[in-house]
Steps between C-alpha positions, in 0.01 A plus 500: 500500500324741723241758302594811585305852620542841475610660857161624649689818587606555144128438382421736738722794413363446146125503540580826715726654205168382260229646775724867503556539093094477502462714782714761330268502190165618762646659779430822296183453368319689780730839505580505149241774339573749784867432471487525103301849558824622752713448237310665259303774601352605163393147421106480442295202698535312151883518474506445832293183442688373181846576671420301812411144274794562302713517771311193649619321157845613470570269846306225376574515132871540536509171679261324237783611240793406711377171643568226219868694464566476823328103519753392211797652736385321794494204323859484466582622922462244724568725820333820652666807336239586190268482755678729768625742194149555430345569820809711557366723171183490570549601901718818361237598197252486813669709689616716230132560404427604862713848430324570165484820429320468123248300371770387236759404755213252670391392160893349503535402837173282461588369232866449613363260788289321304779382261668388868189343599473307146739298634365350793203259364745346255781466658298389861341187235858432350643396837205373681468296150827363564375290743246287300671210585279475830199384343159683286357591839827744563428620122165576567532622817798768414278666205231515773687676723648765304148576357380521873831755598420747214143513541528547823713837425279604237225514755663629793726736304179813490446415854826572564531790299167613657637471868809647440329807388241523804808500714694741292158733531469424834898650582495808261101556556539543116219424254756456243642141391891379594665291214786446725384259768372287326779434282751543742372170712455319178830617419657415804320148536613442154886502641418295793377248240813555326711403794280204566538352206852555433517281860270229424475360202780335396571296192196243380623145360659494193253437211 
């Protein structure tokens, strides 16, 4: 009997759904402070300071809560649609957080998409794990390369964040920071990867 692989396009359409959900959590690490001071003007430097890591934390500790609900559900799917029902969530809570007009109503939308992007390690492990069958080195190698995807958005994500706002500066000759570009390409990439994998990746062998 034949050992079977995962499609290299479905692979692919997972690592980039993986690389985006980390992305998400740095791409506004750069702007954040100025754009926690626009939305409130009376703040002090040390609100200001205490707002912007708590903001930072409601992304990334929504999906730490989320994640082994979300792993136990994917467990029990053995197709794409967790997967594209949670970058679908986390796209719109992007987006949404992009027209913020309140530090509360980012507070939510943050945390929002991280609950979407909770979903994404687990459930990107659960199918890829559904191919064991093709040896340790595929084991191994899977782990590796969803390790390698979300680094690789965790460091790139505050470069990204970074250029965005050079180029919003550099069209409004504005000193002050834009919380929508940023999000809004995450945001939109996060769809793309939505439609990806909802073509690629298909059902894995049966257990």
């Amino acid at each position: 009997m034949p050992v079977l692989h995962p499609p290299r396009s479905a692979i692919a359409s997972l690592l980039f759904a993986t690389f985006l959900v980390a992305l998400g959590y740095g791409v506004l690490l750069p702007v954040l402070p100025g754009i926690v001071a626009q939305l409130n003007t009376s703040a002090s430097q040390s609100d200001a300071i205490w707002h912007t890591g708590f903001i930072t934390a409601a992304y990334a500790g929504s999906a730490l809560i989320v994640a082994p609900l979300w792993g136990r559900l994917s467990d029990g799917l053995s197709n794409s649609s967790m997967i594209v029902l949670a970058l679908l969530l986390a796209g719109i809570a992007t987006i949404a957080g992009a027209f913020a007009t309140s530090l509360l109503s980012l507070y939510v939308w943050r945390f929002v998409a991280g609950a979407g992007a909770g979903a994404i390690g687990p459930a990107t492990q659960a199918w890829l794990g559904r191919w064991d069958a093709a040896g340790e080195s595929w084991k191994t190698r899977r782990v590796i390369l969803v390790g390698l995807a979300s680094t690789a958005g965790l460091f790139i994500g505050p470069f990204v964040g970074g250029l965005a706002a050079t180029i919003t500066f550099g069209l409004k000759a504005s000193s002050e920071p834009d919380q929508q570009l940023p999000l809004l390409t995450v945001g939109f990439f996060l769809f793309m990867a939505a439609i990806l994998v909802a073509a690629t990746v298909r059902h894995p062998p049966p257990r």
